[in-house]
DRENLUM-316152 format. One record per residue: x, y, z of N, C-alpha, C, O in turn; residue number from 1. Coordinates in steps of 0.1 Angstrom, whole numbers. Layout:
BEGIN
      nX      nY      nZ     caX     caY     caZ      cX      cY      cZ      oX      oY      oZ   resi
       X       Y       Z       X       Y       Z       X       Y       Z       X       Y       Z    NUM
...
% end
This chain:
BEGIN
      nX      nY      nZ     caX     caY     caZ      cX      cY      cZ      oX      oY      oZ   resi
      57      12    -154      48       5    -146      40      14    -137      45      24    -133      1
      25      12    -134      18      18    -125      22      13    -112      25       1    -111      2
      21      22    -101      27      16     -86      14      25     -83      11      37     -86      3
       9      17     -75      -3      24     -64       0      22     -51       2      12     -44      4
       0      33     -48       9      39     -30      -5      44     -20     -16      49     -23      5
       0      42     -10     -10      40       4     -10      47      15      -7      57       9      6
     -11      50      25      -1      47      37      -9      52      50     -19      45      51      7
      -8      60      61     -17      66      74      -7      78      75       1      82      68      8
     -12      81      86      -6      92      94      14      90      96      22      98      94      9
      15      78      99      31      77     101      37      71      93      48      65      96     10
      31      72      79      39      73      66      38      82      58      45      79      49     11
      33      90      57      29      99      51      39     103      41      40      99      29     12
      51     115      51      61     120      49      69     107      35      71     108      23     13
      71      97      47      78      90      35      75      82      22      82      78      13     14
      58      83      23      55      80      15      55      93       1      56      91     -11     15
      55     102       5      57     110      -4      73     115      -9      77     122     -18     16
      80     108       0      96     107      -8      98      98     -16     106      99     -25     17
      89      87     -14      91      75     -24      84      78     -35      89      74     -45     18
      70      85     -36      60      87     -45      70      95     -55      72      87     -65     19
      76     104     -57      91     115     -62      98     110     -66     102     114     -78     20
     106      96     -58     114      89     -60     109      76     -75     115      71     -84     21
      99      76     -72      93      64     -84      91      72     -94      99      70    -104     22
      81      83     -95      80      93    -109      92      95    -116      93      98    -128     23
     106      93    -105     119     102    -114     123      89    -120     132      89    -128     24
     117      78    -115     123      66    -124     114      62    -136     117      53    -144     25
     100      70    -136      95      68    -152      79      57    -144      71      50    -151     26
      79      59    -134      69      53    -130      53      61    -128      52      73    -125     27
      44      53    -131      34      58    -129      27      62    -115      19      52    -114     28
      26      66    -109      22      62     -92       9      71     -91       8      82     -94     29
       0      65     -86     -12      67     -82     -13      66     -66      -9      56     -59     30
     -19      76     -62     -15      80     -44     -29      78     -39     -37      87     -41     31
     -32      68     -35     -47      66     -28     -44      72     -12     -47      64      -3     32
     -40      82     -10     -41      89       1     -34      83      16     -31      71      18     33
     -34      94      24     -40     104      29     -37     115      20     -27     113      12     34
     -41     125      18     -40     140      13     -30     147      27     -20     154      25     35
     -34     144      39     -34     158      47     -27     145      61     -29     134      64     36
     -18     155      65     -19     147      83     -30     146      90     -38     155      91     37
     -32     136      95     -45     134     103     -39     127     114     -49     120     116     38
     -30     124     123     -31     118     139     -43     109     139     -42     101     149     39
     -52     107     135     -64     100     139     -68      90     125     -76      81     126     40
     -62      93     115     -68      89     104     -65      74     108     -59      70     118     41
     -74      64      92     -74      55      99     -70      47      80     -76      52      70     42
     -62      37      79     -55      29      68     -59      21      62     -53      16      53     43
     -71      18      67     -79       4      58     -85      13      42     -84      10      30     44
     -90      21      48     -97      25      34     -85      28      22     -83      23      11     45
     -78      40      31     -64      42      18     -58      24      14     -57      20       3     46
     -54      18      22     -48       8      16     -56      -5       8     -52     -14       1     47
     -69      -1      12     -78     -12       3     -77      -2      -9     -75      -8     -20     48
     -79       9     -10     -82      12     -21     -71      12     -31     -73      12     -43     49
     -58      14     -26     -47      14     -34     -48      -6     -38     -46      -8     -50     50
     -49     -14     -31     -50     -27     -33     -61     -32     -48     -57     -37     -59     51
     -73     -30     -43     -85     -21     -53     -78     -19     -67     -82     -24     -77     52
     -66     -10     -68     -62      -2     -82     -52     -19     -85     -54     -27     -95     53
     -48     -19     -81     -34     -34     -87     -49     -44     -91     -54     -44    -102     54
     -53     -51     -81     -66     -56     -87     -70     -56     -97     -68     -66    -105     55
     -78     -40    -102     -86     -37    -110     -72     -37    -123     -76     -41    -133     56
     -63     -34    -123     -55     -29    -133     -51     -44    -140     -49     -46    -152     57
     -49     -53    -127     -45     -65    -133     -51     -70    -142     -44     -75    -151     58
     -70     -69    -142     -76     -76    -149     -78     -66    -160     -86     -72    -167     59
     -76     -57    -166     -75     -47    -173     -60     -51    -183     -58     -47    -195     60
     -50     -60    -176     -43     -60    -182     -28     -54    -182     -19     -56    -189     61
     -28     -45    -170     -21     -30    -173     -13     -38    -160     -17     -46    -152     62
       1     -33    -162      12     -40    -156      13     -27    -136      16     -16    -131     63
       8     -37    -135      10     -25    -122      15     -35    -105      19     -47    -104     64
      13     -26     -97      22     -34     -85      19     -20     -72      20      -8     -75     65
      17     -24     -60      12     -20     -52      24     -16     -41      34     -23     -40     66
      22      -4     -32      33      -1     -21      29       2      -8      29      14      -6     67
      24      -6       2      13       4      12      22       8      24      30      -1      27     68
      24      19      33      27      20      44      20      22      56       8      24      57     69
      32      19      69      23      24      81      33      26      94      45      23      92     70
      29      29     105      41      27     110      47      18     114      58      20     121     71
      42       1     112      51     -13     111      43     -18      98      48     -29      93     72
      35     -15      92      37     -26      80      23     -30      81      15     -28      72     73
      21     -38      94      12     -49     100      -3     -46      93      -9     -51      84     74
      -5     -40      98     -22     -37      95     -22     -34      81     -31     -41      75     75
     -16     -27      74     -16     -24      62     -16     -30      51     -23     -27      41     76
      -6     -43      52      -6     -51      47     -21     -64      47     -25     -70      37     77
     -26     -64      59     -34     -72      64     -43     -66      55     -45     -74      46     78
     -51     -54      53     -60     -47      49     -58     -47      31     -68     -45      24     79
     -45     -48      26     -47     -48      11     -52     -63       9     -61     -66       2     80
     -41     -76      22     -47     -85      18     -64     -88      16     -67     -96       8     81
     -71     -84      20     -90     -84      17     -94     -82       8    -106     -83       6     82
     -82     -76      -2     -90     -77     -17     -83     -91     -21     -75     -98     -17     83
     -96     -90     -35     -97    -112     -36     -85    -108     -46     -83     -96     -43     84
     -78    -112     -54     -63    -113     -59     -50    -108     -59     -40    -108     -67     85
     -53    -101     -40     -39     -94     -34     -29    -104     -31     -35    -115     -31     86
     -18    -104     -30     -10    -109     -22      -2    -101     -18       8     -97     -25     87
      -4     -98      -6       7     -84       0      17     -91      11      14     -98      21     88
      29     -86       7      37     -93      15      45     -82      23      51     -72      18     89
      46     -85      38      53     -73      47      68     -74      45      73     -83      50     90
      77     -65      36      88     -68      39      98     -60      48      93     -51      55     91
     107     -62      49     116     -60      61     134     -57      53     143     -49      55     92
     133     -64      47     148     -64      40     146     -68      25     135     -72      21     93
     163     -68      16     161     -74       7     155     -83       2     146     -83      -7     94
     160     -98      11     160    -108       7     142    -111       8     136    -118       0     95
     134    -103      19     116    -106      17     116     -93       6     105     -90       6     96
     122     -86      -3     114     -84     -13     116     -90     -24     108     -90     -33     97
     128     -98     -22     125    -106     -37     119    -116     -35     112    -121     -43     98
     122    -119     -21     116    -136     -23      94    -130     -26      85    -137     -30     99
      93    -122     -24      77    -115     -23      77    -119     -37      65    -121     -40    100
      83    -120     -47      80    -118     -60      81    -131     -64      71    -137     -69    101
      97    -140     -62      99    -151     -68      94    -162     -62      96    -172     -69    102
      88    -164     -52      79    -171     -45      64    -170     -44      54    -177     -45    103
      65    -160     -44      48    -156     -42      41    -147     -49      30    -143     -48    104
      49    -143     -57      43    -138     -73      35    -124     -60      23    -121     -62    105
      40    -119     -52      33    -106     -46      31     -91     -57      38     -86     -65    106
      19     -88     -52      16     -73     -60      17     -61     -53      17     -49     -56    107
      18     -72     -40      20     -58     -29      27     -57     -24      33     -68     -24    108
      35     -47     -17      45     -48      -5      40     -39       2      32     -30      -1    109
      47     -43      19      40     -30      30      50     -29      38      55     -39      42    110
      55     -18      41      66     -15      42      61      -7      58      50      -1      59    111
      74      -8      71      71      -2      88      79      11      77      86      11      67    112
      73      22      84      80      36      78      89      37      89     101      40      87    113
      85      33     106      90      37     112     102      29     121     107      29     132    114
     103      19     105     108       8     110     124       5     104     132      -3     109    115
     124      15      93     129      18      84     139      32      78     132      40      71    116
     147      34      78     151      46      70     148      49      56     152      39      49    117
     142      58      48     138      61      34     144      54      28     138      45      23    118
     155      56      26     169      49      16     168      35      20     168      31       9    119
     166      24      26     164      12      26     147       3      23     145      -9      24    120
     137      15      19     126      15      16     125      18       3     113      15      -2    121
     133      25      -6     136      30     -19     142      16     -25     138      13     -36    122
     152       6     -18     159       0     -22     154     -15     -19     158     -25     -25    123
     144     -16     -10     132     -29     -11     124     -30     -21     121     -41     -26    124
     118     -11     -26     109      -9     -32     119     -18     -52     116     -27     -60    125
     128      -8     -50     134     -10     -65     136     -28     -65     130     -33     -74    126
     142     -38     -56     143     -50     -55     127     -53     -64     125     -58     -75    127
     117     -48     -55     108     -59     -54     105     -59     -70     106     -69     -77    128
     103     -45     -73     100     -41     -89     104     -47     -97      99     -49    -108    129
     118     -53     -91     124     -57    -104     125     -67    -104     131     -71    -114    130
     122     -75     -96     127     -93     -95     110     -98    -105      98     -95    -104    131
     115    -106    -110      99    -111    -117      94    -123    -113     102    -129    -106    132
      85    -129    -116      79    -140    -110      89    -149    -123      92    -146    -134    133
      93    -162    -112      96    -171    -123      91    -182    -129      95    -188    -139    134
      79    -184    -121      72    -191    -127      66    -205    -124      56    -211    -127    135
      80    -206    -116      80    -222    -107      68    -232    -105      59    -227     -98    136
      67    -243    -110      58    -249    -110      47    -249     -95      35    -247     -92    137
      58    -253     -88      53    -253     -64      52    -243     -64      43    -242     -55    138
      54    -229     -69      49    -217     -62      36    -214     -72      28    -207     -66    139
      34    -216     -86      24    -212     -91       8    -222     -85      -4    -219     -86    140
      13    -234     -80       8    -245     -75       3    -236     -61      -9    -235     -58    141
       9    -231     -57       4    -230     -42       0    -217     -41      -6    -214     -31    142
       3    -206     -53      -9    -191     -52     -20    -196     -57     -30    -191     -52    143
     -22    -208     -70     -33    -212     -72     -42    -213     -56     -51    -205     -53    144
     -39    -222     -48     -48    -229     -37     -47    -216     -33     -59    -212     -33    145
     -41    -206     -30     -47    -197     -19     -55    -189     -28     -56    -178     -24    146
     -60    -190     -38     -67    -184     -44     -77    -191     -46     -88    -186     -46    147
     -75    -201     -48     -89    -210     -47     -96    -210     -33    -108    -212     -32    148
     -88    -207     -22     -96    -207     -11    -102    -197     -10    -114    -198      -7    149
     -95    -182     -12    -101    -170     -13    -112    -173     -18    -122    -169     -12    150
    -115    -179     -30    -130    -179     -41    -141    -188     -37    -153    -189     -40    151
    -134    -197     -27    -145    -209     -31    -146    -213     -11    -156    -213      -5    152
    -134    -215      -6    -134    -214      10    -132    -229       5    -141    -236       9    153
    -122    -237      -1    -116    -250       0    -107    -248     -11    -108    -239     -19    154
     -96    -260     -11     -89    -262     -17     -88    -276     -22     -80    -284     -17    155
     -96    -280     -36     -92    -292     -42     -82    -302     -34     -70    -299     -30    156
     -87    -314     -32     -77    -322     -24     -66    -319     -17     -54    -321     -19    157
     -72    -313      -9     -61    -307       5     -76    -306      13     -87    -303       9    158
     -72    -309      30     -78    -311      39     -79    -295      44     -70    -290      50    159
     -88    -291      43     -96    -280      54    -104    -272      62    -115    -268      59    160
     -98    -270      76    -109    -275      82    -118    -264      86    -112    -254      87    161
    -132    -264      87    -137    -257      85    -142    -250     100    -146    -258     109    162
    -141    -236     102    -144    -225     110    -155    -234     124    -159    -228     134    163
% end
């Protein structure tokens, strides 16, 4: 599977233990940066653009799945969500990386580095990878509407209200 990885200044490090950690399991991983420490740098662009690759790959076909870091998750996550067929979900423990998958059919995860030890970020990451969407009628039902709102700014018979 292709995994496209993300992260700022206070993931860096561990994002490049995990990036090691996925290749040695047969993974493809594409690193949309940072390259370099930067204290100042700033995570929208690396994490849209790693978001950007799951996107683009999806419609291409090509089985892939997204990893962004930061030092809580927060922003990072927020920022893949802006691409139109993200669903990035912040997880925290097991049980939000599978439910990211079997609920909400997620492509992303965003993971606090500093929130976290490596080894329980390795073991979110492998969860999430591996749990598959099942399919469920209510949850395919309900990424439909958030996807229809992303596209269109309503949702077929459901009330909403408008800005």
């Amino acid at each position: 599977m292709r995994i496209h990885i993300a992260t700022d200044h206070a993931g860096l490090e561990f994002s490049r233990t995990l990036q090691e950690h996925l290749r040695g399991l047969g993974h493809e991983v594409i690193d949309h940066g940072p390259e370099d420490y930067d204290p100042l740098d700033d995570y929208p662009a690396f994490c849209i653009n790693a978001a950007l690759g799951v996107a683009r790959d999806e419609r291409a076909g090509v089985e892939a799945l997204g990893v962004v870091f930061g030092g809580s998750g927060n922003g990072e996550q927020m920022a893949a969500n802006k691409v139109e067929g993200i669903r990035a979900a912040l997880v925290w423990n097991d049980a939000t990386a599978e439910l990211a998958r079997e609920h909400n059919s997620a492509n992303v995860i965003s993971i606090g580095a500093r929130q976290h030890p490596v080894e329980d970020a390795i073991r979110f990451i492998e969860t999430f990878i591996a749990t598959p969407f099942p399919g469920d009628e209510r949850h395919v039902r309900r990424i439909a509407q958030l996807g229809e709102y992303e596209r269109t700014g309503d949702i077929a018979g459901k009330q909403v209200d408008r800005p």
